[in-house]
N, C-alpha and C positions, 0 to 999 in steps of 0.2 A: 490883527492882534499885536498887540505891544507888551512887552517885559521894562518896566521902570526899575532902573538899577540907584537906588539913589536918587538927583535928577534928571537924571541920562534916561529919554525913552529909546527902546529898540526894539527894532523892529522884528517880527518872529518869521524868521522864512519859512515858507510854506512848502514840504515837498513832496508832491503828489506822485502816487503808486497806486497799481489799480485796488481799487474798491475804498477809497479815502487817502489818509498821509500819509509818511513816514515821520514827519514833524509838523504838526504836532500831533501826540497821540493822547490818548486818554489818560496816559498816566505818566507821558514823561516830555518835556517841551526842553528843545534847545535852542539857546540864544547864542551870538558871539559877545565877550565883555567888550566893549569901545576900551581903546586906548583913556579916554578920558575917563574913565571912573576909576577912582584913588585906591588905594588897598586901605584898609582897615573893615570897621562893619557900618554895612551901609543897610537900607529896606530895600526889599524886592519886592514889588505888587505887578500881577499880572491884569489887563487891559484891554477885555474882547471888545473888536469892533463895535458892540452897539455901547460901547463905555462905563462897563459896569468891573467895577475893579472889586479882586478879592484882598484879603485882609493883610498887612502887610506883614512881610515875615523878615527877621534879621540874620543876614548870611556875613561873614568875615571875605573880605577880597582881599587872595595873596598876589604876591608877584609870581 
């Protein structure tokens, strides 16, 4: 799974606990922001494995 911050893909770490994840869960996904993605507002689309992206949404990125 992948979080596209703007152009910047990244990657969702995955971390398993028994009986499924702790990330990601059903209702909340944590990414790290890369140093290269700029501050201002950028699109976030999320990126499941089989490549099917949900719709793009606009977040502000501060320092």
């Amino acid at each position: 799974m992948v979080v596209r911050i703007g152009p910047v893909n990244v990657h969702v770490p995955l971390v398993p606990v028994t009986g499924g994840f702790s990330n990601p869960t059903d209702t909340l996904l944590t990414v790290p922001v890369p140093a290269d993605v700029e501050p201002g507002r950028v699109e976030v689309q999320v990126v499941t494995a089989a490549g099917v992206e949900t719709n793009a949404c606009v977040v502000d990125v501060t320092d």
